[in-house]
N, CA, C and O atoms as a GROMACS GRO file, in nm:
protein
  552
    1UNK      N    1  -2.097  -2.280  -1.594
    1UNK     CA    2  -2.216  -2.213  -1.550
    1UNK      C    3  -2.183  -2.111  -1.440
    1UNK      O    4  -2.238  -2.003  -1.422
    2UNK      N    5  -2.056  -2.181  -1.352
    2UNK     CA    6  -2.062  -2.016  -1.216
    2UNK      C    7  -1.987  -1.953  -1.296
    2UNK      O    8  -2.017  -1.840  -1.256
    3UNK      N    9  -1.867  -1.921  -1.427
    3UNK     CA   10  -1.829  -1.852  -1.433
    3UNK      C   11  -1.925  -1.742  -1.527
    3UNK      O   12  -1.892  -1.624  -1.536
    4UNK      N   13  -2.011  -1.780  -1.576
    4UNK     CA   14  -2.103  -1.724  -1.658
    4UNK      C   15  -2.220  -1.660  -1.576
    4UNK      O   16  -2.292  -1.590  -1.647
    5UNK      N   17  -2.255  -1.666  -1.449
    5UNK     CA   18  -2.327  -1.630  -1.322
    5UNK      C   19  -2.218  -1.510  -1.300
    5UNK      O   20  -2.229  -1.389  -1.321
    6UNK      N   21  -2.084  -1.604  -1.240
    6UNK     CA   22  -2.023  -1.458  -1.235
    6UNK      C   23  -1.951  -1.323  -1.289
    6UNK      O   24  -1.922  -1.215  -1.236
    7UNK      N   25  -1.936  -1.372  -1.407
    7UNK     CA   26  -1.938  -1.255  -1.489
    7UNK      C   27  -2.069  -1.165  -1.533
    7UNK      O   28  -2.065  -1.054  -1.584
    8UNK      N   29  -2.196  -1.248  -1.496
    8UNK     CA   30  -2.337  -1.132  -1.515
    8UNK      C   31  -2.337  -1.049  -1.411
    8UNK      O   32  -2.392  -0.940  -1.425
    9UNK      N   33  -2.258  -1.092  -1.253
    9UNK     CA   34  -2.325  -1.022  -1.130
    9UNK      C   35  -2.194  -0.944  -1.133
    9UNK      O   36  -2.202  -0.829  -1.090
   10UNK      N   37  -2.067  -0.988  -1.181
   10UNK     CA   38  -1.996  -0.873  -1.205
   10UNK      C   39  -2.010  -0.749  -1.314
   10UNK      O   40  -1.976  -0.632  -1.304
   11UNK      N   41  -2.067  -0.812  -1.412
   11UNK     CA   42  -2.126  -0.650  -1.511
   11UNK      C   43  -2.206  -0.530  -1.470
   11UNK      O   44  -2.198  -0.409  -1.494
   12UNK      N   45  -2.320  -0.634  -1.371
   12UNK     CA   46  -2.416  -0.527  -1.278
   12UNK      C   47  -2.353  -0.480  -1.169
   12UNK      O   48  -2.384  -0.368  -1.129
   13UNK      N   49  -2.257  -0.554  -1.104
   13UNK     CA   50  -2.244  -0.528  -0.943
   13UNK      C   51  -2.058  -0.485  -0.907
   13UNK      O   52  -1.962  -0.559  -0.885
   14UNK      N   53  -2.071  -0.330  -0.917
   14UNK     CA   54  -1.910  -0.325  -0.871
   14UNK      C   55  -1.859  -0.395  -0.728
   14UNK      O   56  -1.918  -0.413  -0.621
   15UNK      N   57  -1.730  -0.426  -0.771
   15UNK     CA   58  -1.662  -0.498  -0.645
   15UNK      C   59  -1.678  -0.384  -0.532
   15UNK      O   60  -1.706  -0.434  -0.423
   16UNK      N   61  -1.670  -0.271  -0.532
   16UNK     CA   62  -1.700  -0.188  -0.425
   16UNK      C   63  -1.839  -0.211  -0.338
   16UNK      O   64  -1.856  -0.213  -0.216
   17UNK      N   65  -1.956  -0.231  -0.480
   17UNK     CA   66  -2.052  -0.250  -0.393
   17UNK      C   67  -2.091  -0.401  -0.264
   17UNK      O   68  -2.135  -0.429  -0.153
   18UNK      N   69  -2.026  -0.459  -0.405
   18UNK     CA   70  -1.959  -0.616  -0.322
   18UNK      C   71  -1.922  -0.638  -0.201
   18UNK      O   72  -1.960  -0.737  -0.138
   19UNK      N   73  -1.812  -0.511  -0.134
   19UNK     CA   74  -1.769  -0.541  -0.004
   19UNK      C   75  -1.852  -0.465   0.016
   19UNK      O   76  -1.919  -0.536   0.091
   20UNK      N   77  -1.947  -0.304   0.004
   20UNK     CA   78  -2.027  -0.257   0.121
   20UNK      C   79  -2.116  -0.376   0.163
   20UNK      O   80  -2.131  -0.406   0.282
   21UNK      N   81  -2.191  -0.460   0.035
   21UNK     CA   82  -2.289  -0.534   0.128
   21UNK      C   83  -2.277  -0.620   0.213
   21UNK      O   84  -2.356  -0.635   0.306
   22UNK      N   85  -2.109  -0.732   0.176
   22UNK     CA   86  -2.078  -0.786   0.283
   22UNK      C   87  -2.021  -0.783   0.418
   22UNK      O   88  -2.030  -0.869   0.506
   23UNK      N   89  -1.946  -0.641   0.420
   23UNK     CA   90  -1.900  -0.559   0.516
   23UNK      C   91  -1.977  -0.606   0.666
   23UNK      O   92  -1.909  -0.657   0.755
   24UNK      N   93  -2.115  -0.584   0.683
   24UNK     CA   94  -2.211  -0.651   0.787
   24UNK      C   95  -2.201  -0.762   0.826
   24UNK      O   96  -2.220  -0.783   0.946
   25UNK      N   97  -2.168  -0.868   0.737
   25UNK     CA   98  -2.202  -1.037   0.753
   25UNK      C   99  -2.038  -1.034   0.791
   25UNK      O  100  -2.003  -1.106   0.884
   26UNK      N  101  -1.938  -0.954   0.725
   26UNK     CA  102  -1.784  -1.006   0.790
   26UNK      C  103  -1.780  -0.954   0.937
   26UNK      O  104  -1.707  -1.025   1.006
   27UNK      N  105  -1.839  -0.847   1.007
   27UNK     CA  106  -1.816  -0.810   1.101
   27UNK      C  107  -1.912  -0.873   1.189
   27UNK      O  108  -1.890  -0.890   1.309
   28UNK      N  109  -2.003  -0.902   1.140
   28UNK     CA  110  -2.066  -1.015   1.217
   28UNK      C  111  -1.965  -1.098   1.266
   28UNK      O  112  -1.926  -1.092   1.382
   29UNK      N  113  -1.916  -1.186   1.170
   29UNK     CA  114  -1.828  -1.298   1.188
   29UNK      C  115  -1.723  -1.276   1.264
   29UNK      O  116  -1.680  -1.361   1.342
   30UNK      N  117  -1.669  -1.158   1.246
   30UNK     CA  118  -1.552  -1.111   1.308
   30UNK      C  119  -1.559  -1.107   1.430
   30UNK      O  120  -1.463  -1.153   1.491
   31UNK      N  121  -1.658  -1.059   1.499
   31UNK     CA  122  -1.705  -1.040   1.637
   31UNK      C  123  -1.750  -1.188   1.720
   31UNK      O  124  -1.752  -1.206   1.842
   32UNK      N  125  -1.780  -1.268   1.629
   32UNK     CA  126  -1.812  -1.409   1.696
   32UNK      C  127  -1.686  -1.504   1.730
   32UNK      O  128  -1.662  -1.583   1.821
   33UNK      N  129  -1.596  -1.451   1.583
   33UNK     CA  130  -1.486  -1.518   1.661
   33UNK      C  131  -1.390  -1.479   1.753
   33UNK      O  132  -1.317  -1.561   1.809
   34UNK      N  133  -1.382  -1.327   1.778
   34UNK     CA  134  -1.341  -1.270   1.912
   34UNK      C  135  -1.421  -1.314   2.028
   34UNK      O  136  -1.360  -1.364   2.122
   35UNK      N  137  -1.534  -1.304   2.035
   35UNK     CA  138  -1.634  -1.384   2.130
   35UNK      C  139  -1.530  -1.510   2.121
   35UNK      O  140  -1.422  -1.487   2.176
   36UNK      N  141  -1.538  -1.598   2.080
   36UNK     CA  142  -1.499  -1.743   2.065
   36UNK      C  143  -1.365  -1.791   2.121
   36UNK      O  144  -1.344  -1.895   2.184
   37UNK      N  145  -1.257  -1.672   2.078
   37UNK     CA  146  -1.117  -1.690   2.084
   37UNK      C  147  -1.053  -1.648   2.231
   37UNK      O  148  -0.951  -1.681   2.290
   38UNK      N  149  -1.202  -1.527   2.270
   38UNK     CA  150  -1.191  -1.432   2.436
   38UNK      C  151  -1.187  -1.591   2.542
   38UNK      O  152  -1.101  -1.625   2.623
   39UNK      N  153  -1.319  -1.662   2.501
   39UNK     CA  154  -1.372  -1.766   2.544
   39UNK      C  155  -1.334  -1.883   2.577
   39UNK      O  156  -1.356  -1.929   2.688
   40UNK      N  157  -1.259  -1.960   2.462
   40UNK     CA  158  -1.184  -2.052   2.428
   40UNK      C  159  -1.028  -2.078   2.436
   40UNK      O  160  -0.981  -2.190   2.461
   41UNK      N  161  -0.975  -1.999   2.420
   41UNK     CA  162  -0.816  -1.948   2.380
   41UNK      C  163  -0.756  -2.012   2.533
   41UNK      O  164  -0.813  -1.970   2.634
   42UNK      N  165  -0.647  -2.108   2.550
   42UNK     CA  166  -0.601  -2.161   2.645
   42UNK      C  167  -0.474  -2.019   2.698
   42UNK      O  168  -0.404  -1.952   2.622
   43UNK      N  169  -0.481  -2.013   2.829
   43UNK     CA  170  -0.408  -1.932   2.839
   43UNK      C  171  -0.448  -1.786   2.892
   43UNK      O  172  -0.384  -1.723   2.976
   44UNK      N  173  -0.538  -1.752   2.841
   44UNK     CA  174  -0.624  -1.603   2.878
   44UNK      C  175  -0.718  -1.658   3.001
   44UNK      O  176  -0.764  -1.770   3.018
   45UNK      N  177  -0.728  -1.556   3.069
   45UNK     CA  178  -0.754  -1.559   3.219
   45UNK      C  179  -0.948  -1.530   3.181
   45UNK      O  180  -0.993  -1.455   3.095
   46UNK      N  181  -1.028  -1.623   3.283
   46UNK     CA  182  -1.171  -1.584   3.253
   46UNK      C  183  -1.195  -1.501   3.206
   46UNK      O  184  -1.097  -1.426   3.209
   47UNK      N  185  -1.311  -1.439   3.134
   47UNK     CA  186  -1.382  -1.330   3.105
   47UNK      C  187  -1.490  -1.265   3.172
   47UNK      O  188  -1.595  -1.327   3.157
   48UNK      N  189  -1.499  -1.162   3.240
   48UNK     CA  190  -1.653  -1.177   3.293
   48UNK      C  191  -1.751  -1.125   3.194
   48UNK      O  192  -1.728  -1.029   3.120
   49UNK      N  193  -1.881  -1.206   3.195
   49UNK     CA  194  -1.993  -1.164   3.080
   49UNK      C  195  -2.019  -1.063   3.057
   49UNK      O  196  -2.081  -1.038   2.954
   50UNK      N  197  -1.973  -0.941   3.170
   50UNK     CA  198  -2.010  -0.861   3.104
   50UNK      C  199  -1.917  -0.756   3.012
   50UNK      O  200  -1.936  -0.638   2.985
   51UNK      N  201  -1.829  -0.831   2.981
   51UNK     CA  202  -1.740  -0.782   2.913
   51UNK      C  203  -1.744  -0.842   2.775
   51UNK      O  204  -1.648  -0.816   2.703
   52UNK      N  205  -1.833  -0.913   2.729
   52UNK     CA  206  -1.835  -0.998   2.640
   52UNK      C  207  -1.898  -0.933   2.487
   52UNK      O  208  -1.902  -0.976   2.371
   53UNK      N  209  -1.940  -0.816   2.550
   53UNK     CA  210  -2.022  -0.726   2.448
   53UNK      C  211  -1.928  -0.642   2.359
   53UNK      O  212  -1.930  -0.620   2.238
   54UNK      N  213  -1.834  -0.596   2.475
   54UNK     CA  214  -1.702  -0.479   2.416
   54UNK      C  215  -1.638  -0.609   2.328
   54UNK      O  216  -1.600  -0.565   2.220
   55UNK      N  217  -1.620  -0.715   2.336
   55UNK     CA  218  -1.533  -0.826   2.291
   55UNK      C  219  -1.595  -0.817   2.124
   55UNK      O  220  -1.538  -0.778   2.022
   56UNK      N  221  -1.697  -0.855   2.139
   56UNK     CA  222  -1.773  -0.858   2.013
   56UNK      C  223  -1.778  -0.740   1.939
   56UNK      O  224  -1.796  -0.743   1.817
   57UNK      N  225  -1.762  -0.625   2.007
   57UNK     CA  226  -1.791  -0.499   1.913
   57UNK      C  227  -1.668  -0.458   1.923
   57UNK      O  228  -1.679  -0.343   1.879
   58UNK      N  229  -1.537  -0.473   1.955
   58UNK     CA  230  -1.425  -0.473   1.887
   58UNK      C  231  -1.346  -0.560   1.822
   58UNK      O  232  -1.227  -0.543   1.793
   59UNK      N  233  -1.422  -0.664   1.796
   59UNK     CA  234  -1.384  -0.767   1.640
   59UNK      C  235  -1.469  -0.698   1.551
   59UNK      O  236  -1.406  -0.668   1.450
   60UNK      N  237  -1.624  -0.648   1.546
   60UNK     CA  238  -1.676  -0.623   1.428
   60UNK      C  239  -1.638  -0.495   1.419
   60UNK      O  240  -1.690  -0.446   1.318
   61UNK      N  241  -1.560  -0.405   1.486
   61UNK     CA  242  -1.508  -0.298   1.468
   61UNK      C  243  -1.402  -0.299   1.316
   61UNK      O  244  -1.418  -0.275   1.196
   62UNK      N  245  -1.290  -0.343   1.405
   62UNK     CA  246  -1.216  -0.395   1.351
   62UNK      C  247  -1.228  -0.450   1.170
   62UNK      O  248  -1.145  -0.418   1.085
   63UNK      N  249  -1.337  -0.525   1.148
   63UNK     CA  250  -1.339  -0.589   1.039
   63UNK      C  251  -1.450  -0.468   0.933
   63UNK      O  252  -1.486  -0.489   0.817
   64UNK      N  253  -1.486  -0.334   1.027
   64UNK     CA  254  -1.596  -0.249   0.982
   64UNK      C  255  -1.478  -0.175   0.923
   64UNK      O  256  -1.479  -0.156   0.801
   65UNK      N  257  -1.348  -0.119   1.015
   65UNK     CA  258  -1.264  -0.067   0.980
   65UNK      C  259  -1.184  -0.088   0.851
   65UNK      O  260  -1.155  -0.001   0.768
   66UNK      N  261  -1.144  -0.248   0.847
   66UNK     CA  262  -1.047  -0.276   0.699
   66UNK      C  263  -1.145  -0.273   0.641
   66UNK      O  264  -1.070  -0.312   0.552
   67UNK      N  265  -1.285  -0.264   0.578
   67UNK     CA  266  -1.306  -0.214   0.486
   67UNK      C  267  -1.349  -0.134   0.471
   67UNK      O  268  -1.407  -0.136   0.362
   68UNK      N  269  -1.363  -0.019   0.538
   68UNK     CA  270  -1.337   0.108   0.489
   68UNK      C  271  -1.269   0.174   0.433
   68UNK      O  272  -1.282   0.271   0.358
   69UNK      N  273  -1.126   0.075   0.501
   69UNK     CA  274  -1.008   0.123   0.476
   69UNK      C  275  -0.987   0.038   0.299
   69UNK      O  276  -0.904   0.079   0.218
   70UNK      N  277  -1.057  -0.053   0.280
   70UNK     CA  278  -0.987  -0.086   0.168
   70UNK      C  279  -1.068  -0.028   0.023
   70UNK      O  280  -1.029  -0.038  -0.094
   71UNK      N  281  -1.216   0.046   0.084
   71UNK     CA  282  -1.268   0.105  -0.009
   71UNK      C  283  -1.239   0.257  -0.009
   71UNK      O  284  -1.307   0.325  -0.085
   72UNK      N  285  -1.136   0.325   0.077
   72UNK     CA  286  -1.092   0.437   0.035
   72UNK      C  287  -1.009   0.401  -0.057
   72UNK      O  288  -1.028   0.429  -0.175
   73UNK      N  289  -0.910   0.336  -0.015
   73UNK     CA  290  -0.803   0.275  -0.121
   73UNK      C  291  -0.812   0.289  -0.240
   73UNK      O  292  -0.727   0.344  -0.310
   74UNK      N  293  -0.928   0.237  -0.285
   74UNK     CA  294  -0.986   0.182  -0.404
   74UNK      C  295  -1.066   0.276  -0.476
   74UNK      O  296  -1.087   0.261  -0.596
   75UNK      N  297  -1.118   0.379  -0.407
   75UNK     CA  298  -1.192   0.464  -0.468
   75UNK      C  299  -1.094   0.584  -0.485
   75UNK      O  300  -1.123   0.671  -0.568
   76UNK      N  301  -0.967   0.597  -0.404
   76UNK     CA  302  -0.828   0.700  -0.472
   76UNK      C  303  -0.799   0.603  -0.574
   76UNK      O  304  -0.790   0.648  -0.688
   77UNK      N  305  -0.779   0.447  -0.551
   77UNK     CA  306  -0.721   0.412  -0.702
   77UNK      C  307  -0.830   0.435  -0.872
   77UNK      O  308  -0.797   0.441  -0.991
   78UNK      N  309  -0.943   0.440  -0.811
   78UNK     CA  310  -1.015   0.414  -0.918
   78UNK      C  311  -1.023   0.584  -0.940
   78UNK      O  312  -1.060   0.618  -1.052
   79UNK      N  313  -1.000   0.666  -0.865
   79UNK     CA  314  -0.943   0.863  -0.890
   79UNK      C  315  -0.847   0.859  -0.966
   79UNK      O  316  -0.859   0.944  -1.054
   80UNK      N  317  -0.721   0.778  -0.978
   80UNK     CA  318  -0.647   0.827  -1.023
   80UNK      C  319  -0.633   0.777  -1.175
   80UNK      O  320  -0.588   0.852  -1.262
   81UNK      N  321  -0.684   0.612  -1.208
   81UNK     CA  322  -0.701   0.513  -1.303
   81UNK      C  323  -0.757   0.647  -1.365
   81UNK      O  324  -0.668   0.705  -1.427
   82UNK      N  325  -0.891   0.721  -1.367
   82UNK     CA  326  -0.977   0.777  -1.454
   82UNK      C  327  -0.893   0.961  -1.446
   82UNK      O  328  -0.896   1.058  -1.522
   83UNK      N  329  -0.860   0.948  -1.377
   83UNK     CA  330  -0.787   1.113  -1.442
   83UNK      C  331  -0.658   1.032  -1.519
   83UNK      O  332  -0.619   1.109  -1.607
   84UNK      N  333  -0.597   0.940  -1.519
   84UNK     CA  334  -0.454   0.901  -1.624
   84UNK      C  335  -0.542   0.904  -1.758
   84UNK      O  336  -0.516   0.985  -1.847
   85UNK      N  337  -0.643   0.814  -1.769
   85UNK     CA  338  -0.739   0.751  -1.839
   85UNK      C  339  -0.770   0.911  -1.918
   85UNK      O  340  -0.773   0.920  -2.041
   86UNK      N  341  -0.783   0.988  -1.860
   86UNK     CA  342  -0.919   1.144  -1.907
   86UNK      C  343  -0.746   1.166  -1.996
   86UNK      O  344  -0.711   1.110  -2.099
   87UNK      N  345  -0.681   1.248  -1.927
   87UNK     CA  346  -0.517   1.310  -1.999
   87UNK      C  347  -0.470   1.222  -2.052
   87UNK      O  348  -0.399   1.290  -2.128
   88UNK      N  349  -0.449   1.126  -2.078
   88UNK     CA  350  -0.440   1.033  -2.210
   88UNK      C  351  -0.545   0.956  -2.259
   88UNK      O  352  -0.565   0.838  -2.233
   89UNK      N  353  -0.645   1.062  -2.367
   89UNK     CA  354  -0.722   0.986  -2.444
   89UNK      C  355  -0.638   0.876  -2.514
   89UNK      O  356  -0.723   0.787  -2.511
   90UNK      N  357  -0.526   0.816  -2.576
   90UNK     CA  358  -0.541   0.742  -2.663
   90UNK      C  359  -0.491   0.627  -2.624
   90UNK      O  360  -0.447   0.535  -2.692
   91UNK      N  361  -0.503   0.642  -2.457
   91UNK     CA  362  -0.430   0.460  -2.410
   91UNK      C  363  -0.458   0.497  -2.264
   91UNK      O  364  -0.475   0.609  -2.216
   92UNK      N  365  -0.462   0.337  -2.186
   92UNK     CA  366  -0.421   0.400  -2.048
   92UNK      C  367  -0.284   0.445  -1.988
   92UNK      O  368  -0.196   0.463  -2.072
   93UNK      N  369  -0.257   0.463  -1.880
   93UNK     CA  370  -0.148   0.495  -1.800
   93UNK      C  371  -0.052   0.345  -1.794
   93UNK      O  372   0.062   0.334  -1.750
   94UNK      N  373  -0.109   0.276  -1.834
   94UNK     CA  374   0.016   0.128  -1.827
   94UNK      C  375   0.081   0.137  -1.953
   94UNK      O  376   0.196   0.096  -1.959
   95UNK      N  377   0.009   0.200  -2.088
   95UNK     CA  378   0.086   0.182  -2.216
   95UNK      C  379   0.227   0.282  -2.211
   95UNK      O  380   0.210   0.398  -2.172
   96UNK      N  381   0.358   0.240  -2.248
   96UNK     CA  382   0.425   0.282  -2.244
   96UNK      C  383   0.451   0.404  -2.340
   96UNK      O  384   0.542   0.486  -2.330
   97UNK      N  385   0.381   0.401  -2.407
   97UNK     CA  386   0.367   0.509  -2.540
   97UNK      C  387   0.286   0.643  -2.494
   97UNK      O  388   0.273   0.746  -2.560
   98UNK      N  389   0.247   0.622  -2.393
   98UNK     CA  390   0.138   0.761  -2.334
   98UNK      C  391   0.228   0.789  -2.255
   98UNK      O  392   0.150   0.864  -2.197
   99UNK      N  393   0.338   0.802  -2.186
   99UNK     CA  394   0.359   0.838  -2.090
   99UNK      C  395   0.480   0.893  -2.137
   99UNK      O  396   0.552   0.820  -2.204
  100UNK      N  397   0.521   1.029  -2.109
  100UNK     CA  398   0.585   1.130  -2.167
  100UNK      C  399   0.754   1.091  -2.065
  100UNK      O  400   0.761   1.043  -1.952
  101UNK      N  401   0.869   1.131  -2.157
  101UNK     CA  402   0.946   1.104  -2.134
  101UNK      C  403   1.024   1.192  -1.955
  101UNK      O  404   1.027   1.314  -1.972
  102UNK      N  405   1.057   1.167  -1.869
  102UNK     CA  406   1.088   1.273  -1.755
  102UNK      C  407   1.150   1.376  -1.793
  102UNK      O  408   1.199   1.364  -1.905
  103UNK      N  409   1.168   1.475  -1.740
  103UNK     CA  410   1.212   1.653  -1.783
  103UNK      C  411   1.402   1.601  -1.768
  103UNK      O  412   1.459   1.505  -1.716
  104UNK      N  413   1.430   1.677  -1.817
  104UNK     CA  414   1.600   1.645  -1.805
  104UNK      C  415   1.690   1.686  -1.644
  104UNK      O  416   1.800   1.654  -1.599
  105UNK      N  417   1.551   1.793  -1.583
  105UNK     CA  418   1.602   1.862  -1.443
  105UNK      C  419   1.570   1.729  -1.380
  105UNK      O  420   1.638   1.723  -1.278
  106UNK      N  421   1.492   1.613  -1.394
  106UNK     CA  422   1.482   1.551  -1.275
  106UNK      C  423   1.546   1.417  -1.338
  106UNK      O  424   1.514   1.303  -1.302
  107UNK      N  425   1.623   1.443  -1.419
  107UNK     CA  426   1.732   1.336  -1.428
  107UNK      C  427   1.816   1.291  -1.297
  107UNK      O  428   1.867   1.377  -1.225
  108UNK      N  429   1.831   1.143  -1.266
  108UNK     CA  430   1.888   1.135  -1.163
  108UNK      C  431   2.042   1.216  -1.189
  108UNK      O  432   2.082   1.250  -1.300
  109UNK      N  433   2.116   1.237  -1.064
  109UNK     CA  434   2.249   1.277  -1.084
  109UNK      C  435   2.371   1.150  -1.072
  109UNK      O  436   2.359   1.071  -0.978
  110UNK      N  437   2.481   1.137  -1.163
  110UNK     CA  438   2.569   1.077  -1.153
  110UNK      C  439   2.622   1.074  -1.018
  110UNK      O  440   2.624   1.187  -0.969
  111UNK      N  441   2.686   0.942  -0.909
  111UNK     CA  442   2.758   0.972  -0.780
  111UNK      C  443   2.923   0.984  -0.808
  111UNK      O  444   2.978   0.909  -0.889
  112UNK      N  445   2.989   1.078  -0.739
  112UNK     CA  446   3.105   1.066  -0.752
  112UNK      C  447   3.174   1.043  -0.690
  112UNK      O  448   3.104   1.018  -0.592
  113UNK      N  449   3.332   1.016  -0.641
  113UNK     CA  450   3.397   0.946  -0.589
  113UNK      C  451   3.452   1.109  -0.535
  113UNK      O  452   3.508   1.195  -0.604
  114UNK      N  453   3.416   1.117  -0.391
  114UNK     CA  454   3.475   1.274  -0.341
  114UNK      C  455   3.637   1.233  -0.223
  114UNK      O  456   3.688   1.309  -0.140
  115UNK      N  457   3.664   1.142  -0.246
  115UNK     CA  458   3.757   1.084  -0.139
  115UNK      C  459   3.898   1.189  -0.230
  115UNK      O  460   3.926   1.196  -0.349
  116UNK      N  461   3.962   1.259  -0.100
  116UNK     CA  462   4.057   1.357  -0.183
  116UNK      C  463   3.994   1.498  -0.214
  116UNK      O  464   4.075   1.586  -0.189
  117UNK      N  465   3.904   1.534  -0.249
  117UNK     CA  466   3.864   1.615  -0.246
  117UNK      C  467   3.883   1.752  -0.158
  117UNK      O  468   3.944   1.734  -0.052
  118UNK      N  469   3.854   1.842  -0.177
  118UNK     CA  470   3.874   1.952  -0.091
  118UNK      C  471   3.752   1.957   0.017
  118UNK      O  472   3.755   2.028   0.117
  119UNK      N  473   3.636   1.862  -0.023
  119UNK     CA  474   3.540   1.896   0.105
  119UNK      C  475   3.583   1.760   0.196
  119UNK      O  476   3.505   1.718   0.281
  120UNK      N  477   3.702   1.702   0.175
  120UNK     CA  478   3.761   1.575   0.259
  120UNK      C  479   3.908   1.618   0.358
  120UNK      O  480   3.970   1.549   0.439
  121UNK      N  481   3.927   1.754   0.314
  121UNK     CA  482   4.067   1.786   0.366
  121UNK      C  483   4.072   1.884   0.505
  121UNK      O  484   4.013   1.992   0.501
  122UNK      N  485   4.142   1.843   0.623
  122UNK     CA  486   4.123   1.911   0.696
  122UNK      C  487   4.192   2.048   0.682
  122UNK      O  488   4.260   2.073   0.583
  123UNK      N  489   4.173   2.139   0.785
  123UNK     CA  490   4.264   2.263   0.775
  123UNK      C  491   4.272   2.370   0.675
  123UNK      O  492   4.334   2.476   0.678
  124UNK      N  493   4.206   2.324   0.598
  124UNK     CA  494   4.242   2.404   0.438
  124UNK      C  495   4.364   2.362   0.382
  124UNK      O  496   4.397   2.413   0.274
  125UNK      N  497   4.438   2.275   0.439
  125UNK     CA  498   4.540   2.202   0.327
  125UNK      C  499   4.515   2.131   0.198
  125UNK      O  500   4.481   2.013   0.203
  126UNK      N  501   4.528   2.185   0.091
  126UNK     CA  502   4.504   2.158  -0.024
  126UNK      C  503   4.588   2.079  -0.062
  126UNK      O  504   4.699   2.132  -0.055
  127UNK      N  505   4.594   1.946  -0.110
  127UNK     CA  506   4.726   1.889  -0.171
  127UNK      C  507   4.751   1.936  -0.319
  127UNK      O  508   4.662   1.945  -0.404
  128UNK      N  509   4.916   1.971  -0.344
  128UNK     CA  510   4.882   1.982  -0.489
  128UNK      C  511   4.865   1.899  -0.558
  128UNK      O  512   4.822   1.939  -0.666
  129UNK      N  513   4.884   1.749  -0.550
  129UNK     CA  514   4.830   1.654  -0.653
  129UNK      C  515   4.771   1.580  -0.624
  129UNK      O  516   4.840   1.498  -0.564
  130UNK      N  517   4.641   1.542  -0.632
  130UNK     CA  518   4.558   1.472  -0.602
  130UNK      C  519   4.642   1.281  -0.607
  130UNK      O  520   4.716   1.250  -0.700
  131UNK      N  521   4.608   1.181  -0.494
  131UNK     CA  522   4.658   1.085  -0.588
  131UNK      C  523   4.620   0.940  -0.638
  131UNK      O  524   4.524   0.886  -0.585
  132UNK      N  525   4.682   0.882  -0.726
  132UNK     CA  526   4.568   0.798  -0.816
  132UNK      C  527   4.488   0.738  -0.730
  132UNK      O  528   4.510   0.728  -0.609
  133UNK      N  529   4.358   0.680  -0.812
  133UNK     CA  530   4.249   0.612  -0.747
  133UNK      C  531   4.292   0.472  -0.742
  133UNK      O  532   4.368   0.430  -0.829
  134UNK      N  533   4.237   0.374  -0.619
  134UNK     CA  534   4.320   0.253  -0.606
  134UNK      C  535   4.187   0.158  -0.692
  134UNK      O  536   4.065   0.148  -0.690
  135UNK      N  537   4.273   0.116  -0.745
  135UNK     CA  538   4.218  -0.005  -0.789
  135UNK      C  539   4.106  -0.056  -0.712
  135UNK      O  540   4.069  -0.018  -0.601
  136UNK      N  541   4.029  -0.199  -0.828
  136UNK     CA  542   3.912  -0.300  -0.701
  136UNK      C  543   4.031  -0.383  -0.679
  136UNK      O  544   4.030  -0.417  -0.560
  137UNK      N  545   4.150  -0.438  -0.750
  137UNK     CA  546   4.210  -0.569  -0.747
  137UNK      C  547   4.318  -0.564  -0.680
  137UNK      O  548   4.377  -0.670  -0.660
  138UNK      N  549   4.381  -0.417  -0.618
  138UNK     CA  550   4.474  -0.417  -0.522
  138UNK      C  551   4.419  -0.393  -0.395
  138UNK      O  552   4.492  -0.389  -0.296
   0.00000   0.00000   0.00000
């Protein structure tokens, strides 16, 4: 029965709208337990009351802030889900079949072993024979 409750209030109700409405009741909370922790917390030196207000309105700050912050997030992710989504009509951006192979210029590059080299030699002394590469096992 709740999962059938919650799949109706999720068909009507985006998770975005979800945290704006609770956003209030967490920063509520948030602020009571800064109140609580200013108050309580062994170790922290009295409070005077009238400082007790800034206490509270920088916990519900705070908790006003992460979700703001987590509904920008979410509303660039849900920007970018629907432009992958628009430029590949025939799948999303997770199917491996929509997603076009990388250009050959941004192939990574092979590393090479420059030890010997001429950008390793002082003076401009060039050796004429380079010499062998040492082994891993010697």
């Amino acid at each position: 029965m709740l999962s059938t409750l919650y799949g109706a209030i999720r068909s009507k109700i985006s998770v975005e709208r979800i945290v704006a409405l609770l956003t209030p009741l967490f920063a509520i909370a948030a602020g009571a337990i800064a109140l609580w922790v200013a108050q309580h917390f062994p170790g922290l030196p009295s409070i005077d009351p009238g400082w007790l207000a800034g206490i509270f309105a920088v916990g519900a700050a705070s908790a006003v802030a992460a979700a703001l912050k987590w509904l920008d997030g979410r509303l660039k992710w849900t920007t970018r889900e629907l432009a992958l989504e628009t430029s590949h009509p025939g799948g999303t951006a997770r199917n491996a079949d929509s997603v076009p192979p990388p250009s050959p210029d941004l192939a990574p590059t092979p590393l090479h072993d420059n030890v010997g080299s001429e950008a390793y030699v002082e003076d401009g002394d060039v050796p004429e024979e380079s010499p062998p590469p040492h082994s891993a096992g010697t």
